[in-house]
C-alpha positions in Angstrom: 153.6 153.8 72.9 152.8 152.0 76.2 154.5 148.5 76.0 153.7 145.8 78.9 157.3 144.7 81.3 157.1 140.8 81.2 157.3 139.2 84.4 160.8 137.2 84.9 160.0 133.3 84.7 160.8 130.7 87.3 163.3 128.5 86.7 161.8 124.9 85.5 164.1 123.4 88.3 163.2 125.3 91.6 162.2 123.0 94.2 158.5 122.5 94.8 158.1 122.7 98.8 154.4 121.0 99.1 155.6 118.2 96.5 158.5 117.9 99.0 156.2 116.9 101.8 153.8 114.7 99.4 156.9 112.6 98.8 158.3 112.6 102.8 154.7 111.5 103.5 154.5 109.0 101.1 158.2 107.3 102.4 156.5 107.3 105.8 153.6 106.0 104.7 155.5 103.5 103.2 157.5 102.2 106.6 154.3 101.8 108.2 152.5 99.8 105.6 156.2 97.7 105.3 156.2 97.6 109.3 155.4 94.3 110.7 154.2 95.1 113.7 150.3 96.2 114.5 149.9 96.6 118.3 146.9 98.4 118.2 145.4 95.4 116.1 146.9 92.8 118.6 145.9 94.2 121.6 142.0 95.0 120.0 142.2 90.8 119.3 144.1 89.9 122.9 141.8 92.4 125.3 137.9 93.1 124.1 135.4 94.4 126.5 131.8 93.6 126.6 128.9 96.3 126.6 129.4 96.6 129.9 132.6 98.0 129.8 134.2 94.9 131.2 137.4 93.1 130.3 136.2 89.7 127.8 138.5 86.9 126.3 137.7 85.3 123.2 136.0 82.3 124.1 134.8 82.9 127.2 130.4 82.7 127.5 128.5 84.9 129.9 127.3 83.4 132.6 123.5 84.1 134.1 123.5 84.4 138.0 122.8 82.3 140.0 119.2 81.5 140.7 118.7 80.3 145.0 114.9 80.6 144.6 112.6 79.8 141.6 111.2 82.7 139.8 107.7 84.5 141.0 105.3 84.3 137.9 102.4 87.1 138.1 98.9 85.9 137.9 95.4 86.6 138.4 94.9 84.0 141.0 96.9 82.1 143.7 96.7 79.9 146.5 98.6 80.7 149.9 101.6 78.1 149.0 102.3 80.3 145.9 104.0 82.7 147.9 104.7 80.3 151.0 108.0 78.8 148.9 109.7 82.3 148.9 111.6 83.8 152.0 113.1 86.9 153.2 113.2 90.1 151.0 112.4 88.1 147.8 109.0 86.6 149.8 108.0 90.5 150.5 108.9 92.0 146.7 106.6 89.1 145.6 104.0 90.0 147.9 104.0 93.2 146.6 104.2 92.1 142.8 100.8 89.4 143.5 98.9 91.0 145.3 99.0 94.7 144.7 101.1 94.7 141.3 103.1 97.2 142.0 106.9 97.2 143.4 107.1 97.9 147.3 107.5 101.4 148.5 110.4 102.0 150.7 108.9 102.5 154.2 106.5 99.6 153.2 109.1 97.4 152.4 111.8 98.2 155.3 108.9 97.8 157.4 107.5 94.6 156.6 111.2 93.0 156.0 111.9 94.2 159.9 108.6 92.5 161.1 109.5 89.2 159.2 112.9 88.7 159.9 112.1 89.2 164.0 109.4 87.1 164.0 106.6 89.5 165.0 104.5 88.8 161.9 104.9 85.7 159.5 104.1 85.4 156.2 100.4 84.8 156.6 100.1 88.1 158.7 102.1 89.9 155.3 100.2 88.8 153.2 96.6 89.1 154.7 97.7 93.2 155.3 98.5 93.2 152.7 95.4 91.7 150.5 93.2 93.3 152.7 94.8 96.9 152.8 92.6 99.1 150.7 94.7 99.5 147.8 94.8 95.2 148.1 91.2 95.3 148.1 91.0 97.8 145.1 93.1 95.3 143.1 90.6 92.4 144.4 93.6 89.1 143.5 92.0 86.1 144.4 94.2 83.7 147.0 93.3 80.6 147.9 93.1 79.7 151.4 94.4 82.9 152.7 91.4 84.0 154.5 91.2 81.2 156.8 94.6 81.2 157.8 94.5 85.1 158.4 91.5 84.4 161.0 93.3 81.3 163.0 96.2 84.8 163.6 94.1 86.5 164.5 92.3 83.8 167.1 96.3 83.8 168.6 96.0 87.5 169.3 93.5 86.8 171.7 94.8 86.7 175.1 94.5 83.5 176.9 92.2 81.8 174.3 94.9 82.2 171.7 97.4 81.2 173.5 95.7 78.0 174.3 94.7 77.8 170.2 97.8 77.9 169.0 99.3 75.8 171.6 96.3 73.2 170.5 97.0 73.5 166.6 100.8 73.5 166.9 100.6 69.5 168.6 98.1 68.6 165.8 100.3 70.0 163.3 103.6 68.7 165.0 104.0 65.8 162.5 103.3 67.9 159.4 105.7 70.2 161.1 108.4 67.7 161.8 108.2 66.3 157.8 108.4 69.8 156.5 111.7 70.1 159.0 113.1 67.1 157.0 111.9 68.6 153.3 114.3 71.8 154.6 116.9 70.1 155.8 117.2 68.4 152.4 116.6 71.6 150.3 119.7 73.2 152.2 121.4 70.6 151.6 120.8 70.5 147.6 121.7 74.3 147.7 124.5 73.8 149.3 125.5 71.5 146.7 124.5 73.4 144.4 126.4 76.2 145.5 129.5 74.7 145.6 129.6 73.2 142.3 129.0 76.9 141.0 131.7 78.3 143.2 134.0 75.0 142.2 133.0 76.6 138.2 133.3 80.0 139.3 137.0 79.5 139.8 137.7 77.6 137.4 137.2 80.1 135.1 139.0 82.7 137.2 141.9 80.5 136.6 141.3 80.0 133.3 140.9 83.8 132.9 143.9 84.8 135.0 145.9 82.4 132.9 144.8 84.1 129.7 145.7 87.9 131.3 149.2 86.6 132.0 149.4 85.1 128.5 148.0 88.4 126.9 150.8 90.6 129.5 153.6 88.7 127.5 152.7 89.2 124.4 152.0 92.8 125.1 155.3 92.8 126.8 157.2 91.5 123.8 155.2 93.4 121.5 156.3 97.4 123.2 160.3 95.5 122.8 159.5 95.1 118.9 157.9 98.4 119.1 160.2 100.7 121.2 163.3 99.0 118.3 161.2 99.9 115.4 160.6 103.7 116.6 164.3 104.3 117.4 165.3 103.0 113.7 162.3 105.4 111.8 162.9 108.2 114.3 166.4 107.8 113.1 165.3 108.1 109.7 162.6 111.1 109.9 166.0 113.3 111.6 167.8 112.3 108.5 164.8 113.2 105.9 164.3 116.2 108.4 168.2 117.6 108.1 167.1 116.7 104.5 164.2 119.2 104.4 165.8 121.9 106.1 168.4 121.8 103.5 166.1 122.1 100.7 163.7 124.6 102.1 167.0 126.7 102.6 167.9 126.5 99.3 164.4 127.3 98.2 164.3 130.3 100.2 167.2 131.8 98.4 165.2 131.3 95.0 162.0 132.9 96.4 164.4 135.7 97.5 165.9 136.2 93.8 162.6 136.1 92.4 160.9 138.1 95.1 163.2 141.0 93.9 162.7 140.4 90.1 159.0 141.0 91.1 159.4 143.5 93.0 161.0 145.4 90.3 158.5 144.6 87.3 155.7 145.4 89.6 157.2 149.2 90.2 157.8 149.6 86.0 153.8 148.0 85.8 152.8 150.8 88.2 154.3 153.8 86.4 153.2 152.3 83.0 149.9 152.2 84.7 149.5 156.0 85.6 150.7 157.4 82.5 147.9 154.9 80.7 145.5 156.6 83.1 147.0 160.5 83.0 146.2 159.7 78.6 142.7 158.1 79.2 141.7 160.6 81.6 143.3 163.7 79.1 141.0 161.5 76.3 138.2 161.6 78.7 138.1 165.5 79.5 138.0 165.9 75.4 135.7 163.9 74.6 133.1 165.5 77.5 134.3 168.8 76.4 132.9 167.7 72.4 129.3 166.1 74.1 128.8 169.4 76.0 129.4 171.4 72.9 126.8 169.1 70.8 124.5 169.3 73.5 124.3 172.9 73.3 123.7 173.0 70.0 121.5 170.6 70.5 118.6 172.1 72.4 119.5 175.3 70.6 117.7 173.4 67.3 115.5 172.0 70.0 114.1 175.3 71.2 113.5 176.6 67.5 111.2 173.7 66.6 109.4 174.3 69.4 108.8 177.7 68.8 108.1 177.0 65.3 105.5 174.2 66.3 103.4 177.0 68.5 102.0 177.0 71.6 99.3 173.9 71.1 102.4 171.6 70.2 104.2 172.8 73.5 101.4 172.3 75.7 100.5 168.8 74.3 103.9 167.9 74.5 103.5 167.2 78.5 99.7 166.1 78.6 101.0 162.8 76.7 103.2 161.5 79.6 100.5 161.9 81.8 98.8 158.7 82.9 95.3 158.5 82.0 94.3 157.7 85.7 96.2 160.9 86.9 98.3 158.7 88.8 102.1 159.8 88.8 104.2 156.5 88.5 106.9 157.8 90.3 104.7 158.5 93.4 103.9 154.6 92.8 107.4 153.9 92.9 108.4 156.4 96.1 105.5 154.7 98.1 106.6 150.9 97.3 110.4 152.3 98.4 109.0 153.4 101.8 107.0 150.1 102.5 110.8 148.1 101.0 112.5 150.4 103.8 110.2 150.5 106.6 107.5 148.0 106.3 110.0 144.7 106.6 110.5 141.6 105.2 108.0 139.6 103.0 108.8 136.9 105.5 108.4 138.6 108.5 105.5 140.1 107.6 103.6 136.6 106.7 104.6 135.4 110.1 103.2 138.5 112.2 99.8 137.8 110.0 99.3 134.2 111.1 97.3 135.4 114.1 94.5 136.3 112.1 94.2 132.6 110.7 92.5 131.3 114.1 89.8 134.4 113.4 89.0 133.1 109.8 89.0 129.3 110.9 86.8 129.8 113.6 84.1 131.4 111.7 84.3 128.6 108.8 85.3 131.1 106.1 87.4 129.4 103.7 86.3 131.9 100.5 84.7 135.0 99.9 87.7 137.4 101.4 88.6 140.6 100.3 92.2 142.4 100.9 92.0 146.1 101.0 95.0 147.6 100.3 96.8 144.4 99.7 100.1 146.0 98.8 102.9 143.8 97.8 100.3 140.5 98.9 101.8 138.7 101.5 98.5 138.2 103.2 96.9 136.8 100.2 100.0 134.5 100.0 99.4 133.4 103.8 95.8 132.8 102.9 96.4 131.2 99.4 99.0 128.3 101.2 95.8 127.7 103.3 93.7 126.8 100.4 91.2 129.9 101.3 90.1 132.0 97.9 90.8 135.5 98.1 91.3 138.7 96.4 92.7 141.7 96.6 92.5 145.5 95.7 95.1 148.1 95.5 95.7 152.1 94.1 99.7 151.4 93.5 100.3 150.0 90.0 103.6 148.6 90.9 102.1 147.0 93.7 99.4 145.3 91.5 102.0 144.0 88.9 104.3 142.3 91.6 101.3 140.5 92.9 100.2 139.8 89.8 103.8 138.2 89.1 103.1 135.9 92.2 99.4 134.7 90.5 97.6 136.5 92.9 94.0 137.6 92.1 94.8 141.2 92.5 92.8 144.0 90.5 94.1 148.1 90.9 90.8 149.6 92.1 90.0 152.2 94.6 88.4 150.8 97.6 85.1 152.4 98.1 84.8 152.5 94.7 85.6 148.6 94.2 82.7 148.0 96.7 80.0 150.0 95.2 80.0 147.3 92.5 79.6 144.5 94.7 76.5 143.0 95.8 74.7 142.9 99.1 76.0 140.6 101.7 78.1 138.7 98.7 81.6 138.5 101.1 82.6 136.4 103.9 85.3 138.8 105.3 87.2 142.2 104.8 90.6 143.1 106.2 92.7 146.2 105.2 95.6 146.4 107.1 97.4 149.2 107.5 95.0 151.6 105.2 92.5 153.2 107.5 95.1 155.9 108.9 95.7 157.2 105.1 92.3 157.9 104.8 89.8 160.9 105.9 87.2 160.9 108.7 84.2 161.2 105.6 86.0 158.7 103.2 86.7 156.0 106.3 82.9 156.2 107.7 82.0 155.4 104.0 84.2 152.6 103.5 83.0 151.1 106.8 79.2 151.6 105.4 80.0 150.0 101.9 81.9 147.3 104.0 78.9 146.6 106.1 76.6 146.6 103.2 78.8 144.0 101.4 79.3 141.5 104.3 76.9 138.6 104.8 75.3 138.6 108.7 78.1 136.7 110.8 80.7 138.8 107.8 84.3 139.7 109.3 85.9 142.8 109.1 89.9 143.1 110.2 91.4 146.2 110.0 95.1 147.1 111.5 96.6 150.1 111.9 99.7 152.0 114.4 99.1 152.0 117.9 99.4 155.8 118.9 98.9 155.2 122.9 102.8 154.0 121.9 104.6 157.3 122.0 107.5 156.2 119.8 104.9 155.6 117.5 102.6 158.2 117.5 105.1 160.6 117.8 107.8 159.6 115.2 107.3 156.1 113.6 103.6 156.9 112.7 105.2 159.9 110.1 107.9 157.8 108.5 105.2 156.8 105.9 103.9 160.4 104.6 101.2 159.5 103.2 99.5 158.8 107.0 97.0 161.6 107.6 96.1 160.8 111.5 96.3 158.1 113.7 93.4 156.5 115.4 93.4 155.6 119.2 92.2 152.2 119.8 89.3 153.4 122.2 88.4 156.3 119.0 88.3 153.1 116.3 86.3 151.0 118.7 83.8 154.3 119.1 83.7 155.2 115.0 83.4 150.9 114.4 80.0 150.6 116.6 78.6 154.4 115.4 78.2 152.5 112.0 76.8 149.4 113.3 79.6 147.2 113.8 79.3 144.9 116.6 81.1 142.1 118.8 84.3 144.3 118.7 87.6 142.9 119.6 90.7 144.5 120.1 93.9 143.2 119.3 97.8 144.3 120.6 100.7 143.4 118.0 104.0 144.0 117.5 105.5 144.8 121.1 108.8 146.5 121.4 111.4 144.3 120.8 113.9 146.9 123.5 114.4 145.5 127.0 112.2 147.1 129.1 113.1 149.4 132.2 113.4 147.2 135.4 111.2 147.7 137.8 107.7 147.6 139.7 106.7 150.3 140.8 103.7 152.6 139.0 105.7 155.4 137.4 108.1 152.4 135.9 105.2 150.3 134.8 103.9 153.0 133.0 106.6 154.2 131.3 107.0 150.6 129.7 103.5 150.8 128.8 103.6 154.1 126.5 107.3 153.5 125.5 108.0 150.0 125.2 104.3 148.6 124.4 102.5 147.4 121.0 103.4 149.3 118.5 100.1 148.3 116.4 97.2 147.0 117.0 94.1 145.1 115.2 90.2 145.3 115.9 88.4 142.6 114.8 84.9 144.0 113.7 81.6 141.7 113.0 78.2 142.2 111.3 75.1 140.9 113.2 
């Protein structure tokens, strides 16, 4: 009798380490929420910053800069004193902005800026280059009086006559000349005023704000005394709940010792019960085969006489019942979708390799009328079917028909060329059989291209896809991992047997490179040894009827 060692129980009383912690935690948490000092709230209340990144105080308003010349206001016409009443750089960016909408280029600008400020060109000369520059004329802005003034300049450039000209116009314009001296006089004056009332604000609020830093620095100041007192008196505390701990965790560490033992020794009894349990179940084991061999014996002993007595006609019918009325062997069904599990991939890699044949069917507006050759486990019809094009599909493999059908795919088991002989002439849009013509025989493939042919309307698509054997990976060892390949086709061969049976408008399509890095190099032995090693390893030809 095999009797079970009970384990020896903890005492009710040990100490519980993470409850321990839970309650040190808590105390802590405790002295914080009790503590009366929040520096990190003070100082968030005392110092804010603004988006800028700048230092704020509460109360204090932004204040705009401070405007010395009115602002420029974009229009679709001006009149010369428009842009007269600006000076300096701010006179030029306008320019720029009226006339050719645009903001100065650099050389432009430094250029223009240079001429101004040493008197060699004034504002009219600016902006008449300006409006009369080809990119001014392309933007055609309408100024008022502009044109007139821009000749009288030019009349000064004349030697001797302009000299005289503008000697003539400056003591008729002397008096307008002297009043605008006075109107400038008195505007520098107002902005001089102006300017010192702002500066006269300015620091007024520096001293208001320099007053409030010094205010802030106090309280911060007394704030770190308050805090430095109350970190000595809980650091004090934590060494005290930390002598505490270390106590307790010693104590607990002798407990886990003792009952590490106890354990220790219950789990070497529960290991020896163990294997004499398994030595009996195993001796129970090797009887009980020992009785099943002997019945099976005796067994097909009565076995073999009722056959005998049955006669020959029962024996032979006995095996003739298992066999499938098609003469298909289910378990080859089963072998061939276990090869296509292990080497043909993924269900979803497979449906994203076939999307390149979508831009095929879209361009030649076929949105029904497609047939799937071969259609295996269906993940073409699947690609087609989330595109809203009807399509169908045959197939030999049983299995394969019954998982498509599962998915509510219109799949029927049918052998191709027989499945075509009962359809009509020119009664489908487009045929594709991927991966099937290198199972078949030269005879049996140039009659499934006829019956295809027949079966296609005129402008009808045929896609087939199949290994690329000018890969020599392929042809020479990838092609054979499905045995039921018979030969594989060179591209240039398909392209030949395609057109001998009328096929035209041929198209030729690599797929599936390599995914190994390639062998560096370019020279012509290197290139070529990329090409037949590390190039397509299948390829599609895209067929038509005309």
């Amino acid at each position: 009798m095999i009797t079970e060692i009970p384990r020896t129980e903890t005492r009710t009383d040990e100490i519980d380490l993470a409850e321990l912690m839970d309650r040190i935690r808590a105390r802590a948490e405790e002295r914080r929420a009790n503590s009366l000092i929040d520096t990190a709230a003070i100082l968030y209340r005392l110092l804010q910053t603004n988006d800028a990144g700048e230092l704020t105080w509460p109360g204090a308003d932004a204040q705009s800069e401070f405007p010395l010349q009115p602002e420029f206001v974009a229009k679709e016409s001006y009149d010369t004193a428009d842009f007269l009443g600006y000076n300096d750089r701010i006179f030029v960016l306008n320019a720029y902005r009226g006339i050719l909408k645009r903001e100065p280029d650099d050389a432009g600008y430094v250029q223009f800026l240079a001429a101004l400020r040493s008197g060699r060109l004034n504002k009219i000369d600016i902006l008449a280059k300006l409006r009369f520059s080809p990119e001014g004329r392309t933007q055609n802005v309408s100024i008022s009086g502009l044109q007139g003034r821009a000749r009288l300049r030019q009349l000064y450039r004349v030697p001797v006559l302009g000299y005289f000209a503008e000697l003539a116009v400056g003591v008729l314009r002397l008096p307008s000349l002297l009043a605008n001296h006075r109107k400038l006089e008195a505007h520098a004056a107002a902005q001089d005023e102006r300017l010192a009332g702002y500066l006269g604000e300015a620091m007024a609020r520096v001293d208001q704000k320099v007053s409030a830093l010094r205010e802030a620095q106090r309280q911060i100041a007394q704030l770190n005394q308050q805090q430095i007192k109350a970190l000595f008196r809980e650091q004090r505390e934590l060494t005290e709940d930390q002598n505490r701990l270390k106590q307790q965790i010693s104590n607990f560490q002798g407990q886990t010792d003792n009952q590490f033992a106890a354990h220790k020794l219950a789990d070497e009894i529960q290991l020896e019960k163990r294997q004499e349990l398994e030595e009996f179940v195993a001796n129970q084991i090797v009887q009980k085969l020992q009785r099943t061999r002997a019945e099976l014996v005796l067994q097909e002993r009565r076995l073999s006489l009722l056959l005998e007595q049955r006669g020959t006609d029962t024996a032979a019918s006995a095996p003739s019942e298992k066999q499938p009325a098609d003469g298909v062997d289910p378990l080859m069904d089963l072998l061939y979708i276990s090869l296509e599990d292990q080497f043909r991939g993924s269900r979803a890699d497979i449906q994203d390799g076939l999307q390149v044949y979508l831009p095929i069917l879209s361009a030649s507006n076929i949105r029904d009328g497609v047939l799937d050759v071969g259609c295996g486990r269906g993940e073409w019809l699947e690609v087609l079917k989330d595109q809203g094009i009807a399509a169908s599909g045959i197939d030999v493999n049983r299995l394969a028909v019954e998982q498509c059908a599962r998915l509510q795919l219109d799949v029927r088991k049918a052998d191709a060329i027989s499945h075509l002989q009962t359809l009509s002439d020119g009664s489908l849009n487009c045929i594709t059989a991927f991966h099937f013509v290198e199972h078949l025989p030269l005879q049996t493939l140039a009659r499934f291209l006829d019956e295809s042919l027949r079966v296609l309307r005129t402008g009808g698509v045929l896609i087939l896809e199949t290994p690329n054997p000018e890969n020599f990976i392929v042809g020479g060892c990838n092609f054979y991992f499905d045995p039921t390949h018979r030969n594989p086709l060179p591209p240039l061969t398909m392209q030949c047997i395609l057109e001998s049976r009328g096929f035209a408008r041929l198209e030729t399509i690599e797929l599936h490179p390599m995914i190994a890095e390639k062998i560096k190099g370019d020279d012509e032995l290197t290139k070529r040894f990329n090409k037949y090693f590390y190039g397509p390893m299948d390829y599609a030809i895209v067929a038509r009827k005309v």
